[in-house]
C-alpha positions in Angstrom: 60.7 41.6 -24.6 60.6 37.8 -23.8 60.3 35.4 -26.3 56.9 34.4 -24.9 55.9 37.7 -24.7 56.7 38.4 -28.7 54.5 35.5 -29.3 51.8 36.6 -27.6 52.0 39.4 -29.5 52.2 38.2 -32.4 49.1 36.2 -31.9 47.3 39.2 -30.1 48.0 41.1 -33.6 47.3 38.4 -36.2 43.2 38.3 -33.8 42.4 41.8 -34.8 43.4 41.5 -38.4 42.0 38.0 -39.1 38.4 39.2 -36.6 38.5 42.3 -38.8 37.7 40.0 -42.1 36.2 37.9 -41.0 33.5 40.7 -39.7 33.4 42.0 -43.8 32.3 38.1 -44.9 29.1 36.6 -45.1 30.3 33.3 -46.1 33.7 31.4 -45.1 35.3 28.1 -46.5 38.1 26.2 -45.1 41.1 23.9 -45.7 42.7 21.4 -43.6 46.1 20.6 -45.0 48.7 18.1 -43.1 52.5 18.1 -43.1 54.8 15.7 -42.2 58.1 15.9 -40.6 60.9 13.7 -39.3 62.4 16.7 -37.6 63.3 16.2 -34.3 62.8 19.8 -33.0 59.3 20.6 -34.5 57.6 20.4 -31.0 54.1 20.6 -32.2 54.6 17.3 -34.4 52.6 14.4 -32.9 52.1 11.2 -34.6 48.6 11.3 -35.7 46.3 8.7 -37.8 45.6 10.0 -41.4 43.9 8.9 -44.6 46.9 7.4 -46.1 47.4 5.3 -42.6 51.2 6.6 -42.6 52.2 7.0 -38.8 54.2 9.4 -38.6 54.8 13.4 -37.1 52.4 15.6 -38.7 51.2 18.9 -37.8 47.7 20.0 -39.8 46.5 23.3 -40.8 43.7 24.8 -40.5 42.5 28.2 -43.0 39.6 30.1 -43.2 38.9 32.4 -46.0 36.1 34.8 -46.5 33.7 33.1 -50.0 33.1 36.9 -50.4 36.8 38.3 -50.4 38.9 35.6 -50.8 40.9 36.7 -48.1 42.3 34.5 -44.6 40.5 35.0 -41.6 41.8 31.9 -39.3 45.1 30.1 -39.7 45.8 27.8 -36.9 48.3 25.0 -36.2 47.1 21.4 -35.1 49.3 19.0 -33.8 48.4 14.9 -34.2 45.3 13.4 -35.7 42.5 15.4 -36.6 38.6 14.4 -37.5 
């Protein structure tokens, strides 16, 4: 299997599980968290504006977690700035 095929997947997979709870919540919260990196060979690190006016490659995350369970229904990657 390609490696573009194993990530598709992957993400294909981690749908039904995270659509699955998020189907048993009535209520969901969320985080947005941001990384930075000087890594050269994080590809997804864009230089983004943030709160602390640092200009540098970050990548953000975004979670959702069911209020009622606790548990993660969305984790997704976000390259650069985000509002």
């Amino acid at each position: 299997m390609a490696h573009g095929q194993r990530k598709a997947v992957n993400r294909d997979g981690q749908n039904i599980i995270f659509k699955k709870l998020a189907d048993m919540s009535n209520q969901l919260v969320y985080d947005l968290s941001s990384m930075f990196s000087r890594s050269m060979s994080i590809n997804q690190a864009e230089k983004g504006y943030n709160k602390n006016k640092i200009q540098v490659p970050q990548i953000n995350l975004a979670l959702l977690c069911s209020a009622d369970t606790g548990l993660p229904t969305m984790i997704r990657s976000l390259p650069g700035s985000v509002k």
